[in-house]
C-alpha positions in Angstrom: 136.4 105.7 96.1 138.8 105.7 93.1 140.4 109.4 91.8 138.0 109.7 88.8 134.8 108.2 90.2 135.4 110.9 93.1 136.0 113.4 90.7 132.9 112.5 88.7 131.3 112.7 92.3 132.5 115.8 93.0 131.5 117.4 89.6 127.9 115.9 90.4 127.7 117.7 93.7 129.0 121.0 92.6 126.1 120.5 89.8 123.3 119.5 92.3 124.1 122.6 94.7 124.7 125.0 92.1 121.0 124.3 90.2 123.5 123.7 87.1 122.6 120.3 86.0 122.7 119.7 82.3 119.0 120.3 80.3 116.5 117.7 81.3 117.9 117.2 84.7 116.0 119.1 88.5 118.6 118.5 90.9 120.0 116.1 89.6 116.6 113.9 88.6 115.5 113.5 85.0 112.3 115.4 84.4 109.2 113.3 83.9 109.1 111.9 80.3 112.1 113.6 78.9 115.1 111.0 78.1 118.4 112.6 78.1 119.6 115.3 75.8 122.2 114.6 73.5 124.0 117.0 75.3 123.6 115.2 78.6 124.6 112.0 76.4 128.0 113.3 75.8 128.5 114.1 79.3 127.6 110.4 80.5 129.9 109.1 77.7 132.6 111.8 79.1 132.0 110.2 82.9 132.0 106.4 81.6 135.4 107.0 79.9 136.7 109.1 82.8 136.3 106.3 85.4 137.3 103.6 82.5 140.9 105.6 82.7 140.5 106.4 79.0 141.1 110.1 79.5 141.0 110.9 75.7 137.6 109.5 74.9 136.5 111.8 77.8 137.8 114.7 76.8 136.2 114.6 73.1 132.9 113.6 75.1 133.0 116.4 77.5 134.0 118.8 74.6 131.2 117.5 72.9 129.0 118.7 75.5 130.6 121.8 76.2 130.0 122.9 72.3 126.6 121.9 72.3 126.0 124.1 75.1 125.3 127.8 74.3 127.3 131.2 76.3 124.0 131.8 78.1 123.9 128.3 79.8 126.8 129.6 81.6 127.0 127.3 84.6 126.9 123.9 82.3 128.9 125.2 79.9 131.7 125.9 82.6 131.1 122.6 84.0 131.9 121.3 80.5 134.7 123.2 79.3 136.6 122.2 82.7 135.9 118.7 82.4 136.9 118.4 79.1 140.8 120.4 80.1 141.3 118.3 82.6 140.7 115.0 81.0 143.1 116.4 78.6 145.1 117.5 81.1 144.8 113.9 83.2 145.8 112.3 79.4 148.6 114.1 79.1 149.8 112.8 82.7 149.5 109.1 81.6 151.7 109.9 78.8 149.2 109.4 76.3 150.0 111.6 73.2 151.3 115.2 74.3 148.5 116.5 71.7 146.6 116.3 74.1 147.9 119.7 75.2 147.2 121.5 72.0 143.1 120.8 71.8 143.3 121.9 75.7 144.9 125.2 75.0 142.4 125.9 72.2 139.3 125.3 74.3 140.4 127.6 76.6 141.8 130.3 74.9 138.6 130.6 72.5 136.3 129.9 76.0 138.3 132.9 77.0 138.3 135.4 74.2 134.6 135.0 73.9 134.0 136.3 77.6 133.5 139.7 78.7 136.7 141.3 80.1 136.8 140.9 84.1 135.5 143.8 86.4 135.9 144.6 89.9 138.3 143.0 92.2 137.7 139.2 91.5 138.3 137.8 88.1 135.6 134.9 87.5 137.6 133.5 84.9 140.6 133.3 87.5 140.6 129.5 87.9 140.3 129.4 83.5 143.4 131.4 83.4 145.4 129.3 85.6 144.5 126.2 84.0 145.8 128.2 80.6 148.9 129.0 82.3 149.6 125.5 83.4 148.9 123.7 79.7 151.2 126.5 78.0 153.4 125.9 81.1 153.6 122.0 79.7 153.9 123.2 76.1 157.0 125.3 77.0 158.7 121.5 77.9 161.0 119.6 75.6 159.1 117.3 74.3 155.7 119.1 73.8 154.3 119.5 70.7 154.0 122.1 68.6 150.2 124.1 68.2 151.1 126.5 66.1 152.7 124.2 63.8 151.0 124.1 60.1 148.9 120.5 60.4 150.7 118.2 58.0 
């Protein structure tokens, strides 16, 4: 099984045993007579392009889904925001565009400003935070573009 078909495997499982399959979807089946969901859509076209290699198309698809999911539909919308920085993440290994950084660093920094500040001894939003770290970790490199830079 290749790195991004088991990834896409992986993602699938964590969906099925979680109950956190996008709209439309009851472990993992389409519901009787409903097609799929835009939403759902976007995260298909995210999966195709993830196992194709092309790691930017993914990203904007699984972005795509992530912002047409709302802050209640907390277990998709994780799912989505994840996929989508680390098909970013995984373009930026393959030396596609470093810019690749910058929409990565966004997502999650406004993913995490919009949540509730952690309580009690675990931080849910651990994992988010490290993958934060590690993209600003990238952007501190020679080489890396510059976010903050006016767009030209």
């Amino acid at each position: 099984m290749s790195g991004a078909v088991g990834r896409h495997a992986a993602a699938v499982a964590v969906c099925l045993a979680l109950g956190l399959c996008p709209e439309g979807h009851v472990l993992g089946a389409p519901l009787a007579g409903a097609g799929p969901s835009e939403r759902d859509r976007a995260y298909e076209e995210g999966a195709q392009a993830e196992e194709a290699g092309d790691f930017a198309r993914a990203a904007a698809s699984y972005e795509r889904a992530y912002r047409m999911t709302t802050a209640a539909e907390s277990g998709p919308r994780l799912l989505f925001l994840r996929a989508a920085v680390a098909a970013h993440l995984r373009a930026d290994d393959a030396r596609e565009p470093r810019a690749h950084l910058c929409p990565a660093r966004a997502l999650l920094r406004e993913h995490l400003a919009a949540s509730p500040a952690a309580t009690g001894a675990t931080d849910p939003l651990a994992a988010l935070r490290a993958d934060l770290a590690r993209v600003e970790q990238r952007l501190a490199a020679p080489g890396a573009p510059d976010c903050d830079a006016p767009a030209a």
